[in-house]
VOGU-3710 file (C-alpha; in Angstrom, 3 decimals, decimal comma):
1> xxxxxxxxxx> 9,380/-23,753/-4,109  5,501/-23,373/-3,243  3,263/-25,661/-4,026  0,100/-23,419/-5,182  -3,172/-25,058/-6,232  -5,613/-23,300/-8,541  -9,157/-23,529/-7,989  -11,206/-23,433/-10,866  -14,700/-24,352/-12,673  -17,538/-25,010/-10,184
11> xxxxxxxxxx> -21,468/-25,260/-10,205  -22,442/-21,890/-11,262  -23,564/-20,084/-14,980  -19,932/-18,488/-14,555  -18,090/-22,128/-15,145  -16,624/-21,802/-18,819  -15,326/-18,046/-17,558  -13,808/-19,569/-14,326  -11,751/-22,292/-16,522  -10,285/-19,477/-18,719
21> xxxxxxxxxx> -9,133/-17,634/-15,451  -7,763/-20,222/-13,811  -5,985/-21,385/-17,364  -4,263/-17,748/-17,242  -3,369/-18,394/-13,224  -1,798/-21,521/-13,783  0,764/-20,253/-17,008  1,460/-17,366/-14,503  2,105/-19,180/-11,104  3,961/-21,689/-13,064
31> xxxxxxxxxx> 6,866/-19,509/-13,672  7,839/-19,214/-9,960  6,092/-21,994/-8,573  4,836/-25,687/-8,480  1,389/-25,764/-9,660  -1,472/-27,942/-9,652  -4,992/-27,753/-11,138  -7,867/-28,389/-9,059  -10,919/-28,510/-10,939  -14,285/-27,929/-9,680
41> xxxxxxxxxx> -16,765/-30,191/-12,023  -20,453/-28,633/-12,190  -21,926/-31,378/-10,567  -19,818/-31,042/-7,212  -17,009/-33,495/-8,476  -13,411/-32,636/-7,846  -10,010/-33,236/-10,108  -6,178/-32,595/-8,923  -4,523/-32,675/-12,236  -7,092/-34,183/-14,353
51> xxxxxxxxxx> -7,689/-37,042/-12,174  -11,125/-37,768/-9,191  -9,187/-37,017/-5,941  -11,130/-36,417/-2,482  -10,739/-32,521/-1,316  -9,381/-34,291/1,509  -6,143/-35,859/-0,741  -6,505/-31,920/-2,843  -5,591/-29,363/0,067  -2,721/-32,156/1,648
61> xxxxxxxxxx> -0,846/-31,624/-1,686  -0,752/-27,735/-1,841  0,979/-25,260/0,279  -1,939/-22,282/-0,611  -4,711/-22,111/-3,483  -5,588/-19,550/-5,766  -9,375/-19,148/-5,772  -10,089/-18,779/-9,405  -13,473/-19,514/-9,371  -16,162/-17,556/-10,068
71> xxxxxxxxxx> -20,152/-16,974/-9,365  -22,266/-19,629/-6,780  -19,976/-21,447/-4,398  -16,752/-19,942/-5,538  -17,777/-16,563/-4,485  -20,429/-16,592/-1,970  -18,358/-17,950/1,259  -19,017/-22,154/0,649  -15,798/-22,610/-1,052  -14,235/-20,310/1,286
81> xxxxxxxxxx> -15,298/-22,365/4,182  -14,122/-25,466/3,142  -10,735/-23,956/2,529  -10,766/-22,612/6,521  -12,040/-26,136/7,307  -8,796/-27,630/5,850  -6,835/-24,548/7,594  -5,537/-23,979/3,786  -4,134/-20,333/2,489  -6,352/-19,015/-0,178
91> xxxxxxxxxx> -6,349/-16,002/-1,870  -9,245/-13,340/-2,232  -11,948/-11,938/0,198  -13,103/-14,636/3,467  -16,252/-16,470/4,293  -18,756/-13,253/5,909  -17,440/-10,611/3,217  -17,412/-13,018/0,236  -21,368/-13,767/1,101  -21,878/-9,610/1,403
101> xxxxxxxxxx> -19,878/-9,068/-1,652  -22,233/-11,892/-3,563  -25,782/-10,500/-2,494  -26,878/-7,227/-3,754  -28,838/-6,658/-1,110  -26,289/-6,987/2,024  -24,054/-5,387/-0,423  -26,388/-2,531/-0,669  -26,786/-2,498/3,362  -23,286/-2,216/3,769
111> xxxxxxxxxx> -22,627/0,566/0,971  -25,595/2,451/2,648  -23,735/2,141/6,328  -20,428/3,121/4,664  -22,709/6,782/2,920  -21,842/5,532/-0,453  -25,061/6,454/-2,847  -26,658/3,198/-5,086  -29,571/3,237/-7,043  -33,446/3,309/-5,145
121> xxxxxxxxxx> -34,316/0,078/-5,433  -36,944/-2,744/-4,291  -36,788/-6,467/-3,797  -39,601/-9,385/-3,913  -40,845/-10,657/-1,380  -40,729/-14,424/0,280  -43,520/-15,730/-2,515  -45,028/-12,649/-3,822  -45,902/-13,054/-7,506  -43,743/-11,257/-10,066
131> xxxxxxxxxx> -46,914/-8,970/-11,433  -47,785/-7,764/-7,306  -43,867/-6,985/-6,851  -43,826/-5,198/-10,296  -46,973/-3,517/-9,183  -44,916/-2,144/-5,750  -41,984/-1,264/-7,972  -43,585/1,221/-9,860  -45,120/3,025/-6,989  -41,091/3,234/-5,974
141> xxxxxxxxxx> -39,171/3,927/-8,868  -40,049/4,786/-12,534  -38,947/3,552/-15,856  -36,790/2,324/-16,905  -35,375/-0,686/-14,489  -32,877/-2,753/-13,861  -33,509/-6,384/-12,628  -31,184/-8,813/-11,542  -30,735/-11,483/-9,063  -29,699/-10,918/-5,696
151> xxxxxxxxxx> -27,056/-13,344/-5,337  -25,062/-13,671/-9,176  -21,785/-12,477/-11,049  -21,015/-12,061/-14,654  -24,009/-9,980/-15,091  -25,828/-13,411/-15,316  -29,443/-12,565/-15,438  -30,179/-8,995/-15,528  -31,756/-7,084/-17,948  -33,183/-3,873/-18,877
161> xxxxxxxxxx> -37,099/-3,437/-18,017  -38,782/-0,653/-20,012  -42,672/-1,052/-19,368  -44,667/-3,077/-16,804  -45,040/-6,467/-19,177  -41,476/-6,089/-19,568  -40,673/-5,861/-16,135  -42,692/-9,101/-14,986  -41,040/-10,638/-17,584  -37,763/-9,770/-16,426
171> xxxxxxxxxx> -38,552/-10,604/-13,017  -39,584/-14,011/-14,029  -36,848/-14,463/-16,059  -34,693/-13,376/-13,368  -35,983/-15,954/-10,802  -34,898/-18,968/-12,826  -31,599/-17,903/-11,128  -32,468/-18,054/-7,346  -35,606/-16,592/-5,323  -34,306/-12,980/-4,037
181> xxxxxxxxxx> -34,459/-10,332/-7,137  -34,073/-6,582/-7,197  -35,280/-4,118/-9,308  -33,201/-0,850/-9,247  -33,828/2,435/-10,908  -31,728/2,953/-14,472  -29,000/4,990/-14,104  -28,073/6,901/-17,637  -24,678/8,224/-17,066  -21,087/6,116/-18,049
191> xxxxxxxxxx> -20,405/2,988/-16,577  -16,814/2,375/-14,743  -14,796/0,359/-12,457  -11,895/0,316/-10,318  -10,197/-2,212/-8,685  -8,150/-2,278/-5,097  -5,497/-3,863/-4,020  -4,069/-4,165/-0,637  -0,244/-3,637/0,775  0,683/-2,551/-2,337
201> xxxxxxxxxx> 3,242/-0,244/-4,013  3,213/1,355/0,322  -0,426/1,634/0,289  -2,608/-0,372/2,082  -5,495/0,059/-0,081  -4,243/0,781/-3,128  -6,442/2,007/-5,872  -5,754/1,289/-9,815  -6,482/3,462/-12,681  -10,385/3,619/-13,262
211> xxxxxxxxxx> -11,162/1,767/-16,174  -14,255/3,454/-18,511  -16,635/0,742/-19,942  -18,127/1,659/-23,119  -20,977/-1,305/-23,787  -21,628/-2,282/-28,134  -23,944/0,213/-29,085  -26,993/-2,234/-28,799  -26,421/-3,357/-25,563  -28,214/-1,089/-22,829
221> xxxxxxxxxx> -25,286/-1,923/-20,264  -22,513/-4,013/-19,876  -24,098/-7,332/-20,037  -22,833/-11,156/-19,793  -22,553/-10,390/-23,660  -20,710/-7,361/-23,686  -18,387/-8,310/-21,278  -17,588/-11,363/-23,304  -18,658/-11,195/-26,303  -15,336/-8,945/-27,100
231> xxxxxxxxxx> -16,929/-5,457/-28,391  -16,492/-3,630/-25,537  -14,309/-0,376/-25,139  -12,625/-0,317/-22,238  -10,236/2,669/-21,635  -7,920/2,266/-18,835  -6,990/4,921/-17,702  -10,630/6,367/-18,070  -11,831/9,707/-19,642  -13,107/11,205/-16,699
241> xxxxxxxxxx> -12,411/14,331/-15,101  -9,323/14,430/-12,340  -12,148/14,848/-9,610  -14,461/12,096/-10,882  -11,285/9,711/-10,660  -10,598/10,391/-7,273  -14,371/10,109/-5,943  -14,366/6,842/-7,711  -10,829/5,842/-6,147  -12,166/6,688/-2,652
251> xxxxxxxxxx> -15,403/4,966/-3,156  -13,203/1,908/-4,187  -11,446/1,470/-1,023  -14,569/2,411/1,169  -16,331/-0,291/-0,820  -13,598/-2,570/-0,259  -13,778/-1,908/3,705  -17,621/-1,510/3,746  -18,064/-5,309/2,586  -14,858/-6,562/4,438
261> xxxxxxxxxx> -12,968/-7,697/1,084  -9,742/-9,092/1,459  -5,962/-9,204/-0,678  -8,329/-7,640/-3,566  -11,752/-6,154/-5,217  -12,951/-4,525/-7,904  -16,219/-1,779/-7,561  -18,139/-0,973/-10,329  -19,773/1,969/-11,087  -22,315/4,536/-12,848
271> xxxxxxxxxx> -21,126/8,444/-13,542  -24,493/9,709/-13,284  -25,588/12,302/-15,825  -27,565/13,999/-12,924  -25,714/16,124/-11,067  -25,289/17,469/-7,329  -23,485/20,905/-6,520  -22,469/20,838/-10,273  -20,573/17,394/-9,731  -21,919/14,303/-11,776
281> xxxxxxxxxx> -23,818/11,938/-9,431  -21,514/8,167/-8,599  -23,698/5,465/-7,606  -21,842/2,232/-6,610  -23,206/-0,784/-8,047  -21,597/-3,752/-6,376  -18,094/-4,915/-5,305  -16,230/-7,979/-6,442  -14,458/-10,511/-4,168  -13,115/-11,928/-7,146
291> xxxxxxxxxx> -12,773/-10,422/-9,883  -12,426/-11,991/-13,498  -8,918/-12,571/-13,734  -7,778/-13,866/-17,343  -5,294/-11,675/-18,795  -7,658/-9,531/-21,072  -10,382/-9,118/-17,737  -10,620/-5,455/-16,483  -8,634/-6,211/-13,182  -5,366/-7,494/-15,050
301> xxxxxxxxxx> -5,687/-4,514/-17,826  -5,365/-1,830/-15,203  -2,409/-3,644/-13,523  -0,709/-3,805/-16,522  -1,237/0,002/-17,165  0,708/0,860/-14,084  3,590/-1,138/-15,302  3,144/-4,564/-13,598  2,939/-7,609/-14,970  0,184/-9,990/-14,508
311> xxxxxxxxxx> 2,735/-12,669/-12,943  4,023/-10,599/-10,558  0,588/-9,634/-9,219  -0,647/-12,895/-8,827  2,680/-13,563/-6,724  1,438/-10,790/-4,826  -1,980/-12,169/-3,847  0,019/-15,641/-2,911  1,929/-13,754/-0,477  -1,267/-11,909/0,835
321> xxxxx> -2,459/-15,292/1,243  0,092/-16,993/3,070  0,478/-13,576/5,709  -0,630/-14,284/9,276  -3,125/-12,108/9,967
//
């Protein structure tokens, strides 16, 4: 019997939601394995099964972990590269691609490289004030905008910009969260995701169903709130047209390869309302390293619509884990 650790909490906005998916990890893993909870506190402080330990006395005890956390540190390569330190199996995407995945910008660069279309976009500069950079913007892109923080999950931060006071606003409010924002251009189309997996079911990218996100209808996009908040519509498999599925399959997997991800992702995505050649417009938005992973998150929902159950893939990303490569 393994002995599987599960990684969860840390220092980031995304803490409460990174306790709920490792909660769902360790019922899972329990069924097959030994487990053990490793808790991240937000101040840097560690726990093996509700007691201090040193991460030195943590990664002895466990054969592999299961990354549960979420947001700064657990998905931007640090956590990653203490696990390589320690030469422990983890699951999820590695140190480089995990750091891609997490800032919008490489993320961008590498979706670019790869000829996947995103949003026109602009980001501030080292020290430029919010009004100059809002200024720029709108010789770039027009109204509406989206703002966010370069490096942040969850949808922590962004919001919807509809004027030039709103957008400095936005941009100021957006900075509390680290000093790289970008503004892209609002996309009005349907919002959707789809998730890879790897060596799966004979593929090696394997793409699940595309899951449609329909946001409350007074929230512009799907928010921290909406995602949480538990008024969301999320049909899985998605409305869309045969065609528009398999675009946003393929841009899935070239996503997944375009950042590096490993064992698993999830792309998100808009269905533009625009159209080119009489096909709607797809603009990637950004890939996940690690996706939420409770049993009601988007990832889990679309493996249980293809008949699997949410024990059995979290097996499967153990055994990804403890592969050679």
């Amino acid at each position: 019997m393994l002995k599987i650790g599960i990684l969860r909490g840390g220092p980031s906005e995304e803490h409460a939601v990174s306790l709920k998916t490792g909660e769902s990890a360790l019922s899972a893993l329990a069924k097959k394995h030994s487990v053990s909870d490793i808790v991240l506190g937000k101040n840097g402080e560690w726990y093996l099964d509700g007691r201090p330990a040193y991460p030195e006395k943590i990664f002895r005890s466990v054969d592999a972990v299961f990354n549960a956390l979420h947001g700064t540190f657990g998905e931007d390569g640090k956590v990653q590269q203490i696990l390589e330190t320690y030469k422990i199996p983890y699951t999820g995407s590695g140190v480089l691609s995990s750091a891609i995945g997490m800032n919008k910008i490489l993320s961008r660069e590498a979706f670019a490289a790869a000829g996947l279309l995103t949003p026109r976009a602009a980001v501030i500069g080292a020290d430029e004030p919010p009004a100059e950079f809002a200024r720029r913007v709108l010789r770039v892109v027009g109204p509406p905008w989206v703002v966010k923080p370069a490096s942040s999950g969850s949808s922590v931060g962004i919001s919807i910009a509809r004027d030039f006071r709103g957008m400095v606003e936005a941009v100021e409010a957006a900075l509390a969260y680290g000093p790289k924002i970008i503004v892209e251009e609002f996309i009005e189309g349907r919002e959707a995701t789809c998730g890879i997996v790897e060596n799966f079911r004979g593929s090696e990218h394997y793409a699940l169903p595309v899951i449609e996100i329909i946001p409350p209808e007074n929230s512009d996009f799907f928010d921290y709130g909406a995602k949480y908040g538990g008024r969301t519509k999320e049909l899985c498999p998605a409305g869309f047209d045969g065609s528009v599925k398999t675009r946003i399959e393929d841009m899935a997997r070239e996503a997944h390869r375009a950042v590096g991800c490993r064992h698993y992702s999830r792309a998100d995505f808009i269905v533009s309302k625009r159209t080119r050649d009489g096909e709607p417009k797809i603009y990637i938005l950004e890939t996940n390293t690690l996706p939420g992973m409770t049993e009601e998150s988007l990832l889990p929902k679309a493996i249980n619509a293809i008949g699997v159950s949410y024990s059995d893939f979290l097996n499967h990303l153990i055994n990804l884990a403890l592969e050679k490569d």
